[in-house]
C-alpha positions as CSV (number, residue, x, y, z in Angstrom):
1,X,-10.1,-7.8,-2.4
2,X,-7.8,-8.3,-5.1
3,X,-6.1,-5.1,-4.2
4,X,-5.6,-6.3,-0.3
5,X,-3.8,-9.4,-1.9
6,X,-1.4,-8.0,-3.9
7,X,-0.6,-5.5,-0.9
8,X,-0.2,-8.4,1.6
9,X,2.2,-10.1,-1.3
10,X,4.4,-7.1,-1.7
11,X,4.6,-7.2,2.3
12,X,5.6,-10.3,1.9
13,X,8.2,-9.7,-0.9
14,X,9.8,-6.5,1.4
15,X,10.1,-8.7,4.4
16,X,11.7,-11.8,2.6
17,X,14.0,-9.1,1.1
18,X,15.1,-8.0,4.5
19,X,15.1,-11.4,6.4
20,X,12.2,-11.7,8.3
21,X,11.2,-14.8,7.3
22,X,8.1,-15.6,9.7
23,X,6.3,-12.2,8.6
24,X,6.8,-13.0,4.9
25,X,5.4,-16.6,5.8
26,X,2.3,-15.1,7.4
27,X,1.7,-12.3,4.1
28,X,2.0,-14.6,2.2
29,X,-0.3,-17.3,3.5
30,X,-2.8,-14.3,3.8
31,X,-2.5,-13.1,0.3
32,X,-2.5,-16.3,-1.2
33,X,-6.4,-16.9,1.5
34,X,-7.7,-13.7,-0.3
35,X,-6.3,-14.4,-3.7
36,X,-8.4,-17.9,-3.6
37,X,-11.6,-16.1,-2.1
38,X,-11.6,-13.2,-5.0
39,X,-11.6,-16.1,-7.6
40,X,-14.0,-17.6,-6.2
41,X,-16.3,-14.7,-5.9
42,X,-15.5,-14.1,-9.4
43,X,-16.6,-17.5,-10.7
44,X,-19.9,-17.5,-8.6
45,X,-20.4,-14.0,-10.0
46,X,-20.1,-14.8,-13.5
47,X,-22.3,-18.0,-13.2
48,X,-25.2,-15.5,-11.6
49,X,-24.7,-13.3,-14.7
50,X,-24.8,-15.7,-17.3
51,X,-27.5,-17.9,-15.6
52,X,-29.5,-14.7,-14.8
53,X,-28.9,-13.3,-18.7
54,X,-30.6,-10.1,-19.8
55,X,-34.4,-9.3,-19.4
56,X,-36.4,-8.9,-22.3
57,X,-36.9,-5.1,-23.3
């Protein structure tokens, strides 16, 4: 998810860079969406590990 951020931002970069201002608006609204929802999956993921822990051997 990360990775499909980072790809929308450099769309967005690409398109500011050549003046089209509404489709860098849109890639970067989107990039920042799935920026905010791959850290939140990474906090809930790391609560579940550490509240989880590791099973006795």
């Amino acid at each position: 998810m990360l990775g499909w951020a980072l790809t929308f931002f450099i769309i967005a970069i690409i398109a500011g860079v050549f003046g089209f201002g509404g489709v860098a608006s849109a890639a970067t609204g989107i990039a920042q969406i799935l920026f905010f929802i791959f850290l939140a999956l990474l906090v809930i993921s790391l609560i579940a590990h550490a509240v989880r822990g590791r099973p006795p051997v």
